[in-house]
C-alpha positions, 0 to 999 in steps of 0.5 A, spaced: 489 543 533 496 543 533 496 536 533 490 535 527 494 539 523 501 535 525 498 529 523 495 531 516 501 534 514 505 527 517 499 524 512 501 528 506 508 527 507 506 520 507 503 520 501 508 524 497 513 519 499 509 513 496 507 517 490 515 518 488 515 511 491 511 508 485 513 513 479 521 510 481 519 504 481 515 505 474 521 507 471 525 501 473 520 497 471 521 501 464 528 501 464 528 492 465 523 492 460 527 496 455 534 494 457 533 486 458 531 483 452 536 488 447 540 484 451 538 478 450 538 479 443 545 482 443 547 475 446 543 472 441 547 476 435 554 474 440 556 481 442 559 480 449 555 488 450 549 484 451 551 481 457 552 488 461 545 489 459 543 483 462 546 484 468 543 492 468 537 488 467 536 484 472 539 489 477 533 495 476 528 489 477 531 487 483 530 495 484 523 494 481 521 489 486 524 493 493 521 499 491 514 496 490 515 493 496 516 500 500 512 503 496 506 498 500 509 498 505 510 506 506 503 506 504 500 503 510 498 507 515 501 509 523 498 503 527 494 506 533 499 506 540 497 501 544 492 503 551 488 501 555 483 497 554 475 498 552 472 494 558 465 495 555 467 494 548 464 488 546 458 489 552 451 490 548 447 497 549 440 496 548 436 503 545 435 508 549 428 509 546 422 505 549 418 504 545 422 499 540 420 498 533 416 494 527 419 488 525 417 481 524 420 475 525 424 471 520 423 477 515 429 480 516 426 487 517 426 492 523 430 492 529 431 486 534 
């Protein structure tokens, strides 16, 4: 039981991380959107302060843009461990009950 309830908790762990992934990549997208283009228009005006704006800009996109990228992948959930493999996997069971079931041929309906 102990180890359901360590999984749960690594899940949830996962979760909040993502959660905070995603609001600061929301924020840096804000602060781009807000800082960029004042700049532009600052270089546009001919104020030198426009272009350290710019750069500001350009700076929380590219934090944008990794942090979206961590959010997907922390999103993600743990892949299985490798072991050892299933030798009836693909192996077709019949039913165990004899006495089969109502279909007709071509019709798509009943069991096969």
């Amino acid at each position: 039981m102990s180890a359901l309830l360590a999984g749960l908790e690594d899940d949830e762990r996962r979760r909040r991380r993502v959660a905070i992934l995603w609001v600061a990549a929301f924020i840096t997208g804000a602060g781009t959107w807000l800082t960029a283009p004042f700049g532009v228009a600052l270089v546009a005006r001919g104020e030198a302060v426009g272009w350290a704006l710019i750069a500001a800009g350009v700076a929380l996109l590219a934090a944008t843009a990794i942090l979206v990228i961590l959010a997907r992948r922390a999103h993600r959930a743990p892949e299985s461990l490798p072991g050892r493999a299933n030798p009836r996997f693909d192996e077709p069971e019949p039913s165990p009950d004899p006495r089969g079931g109502y279909s007709m041929n071509g019709s798509m309906l009943g069991s096969r």
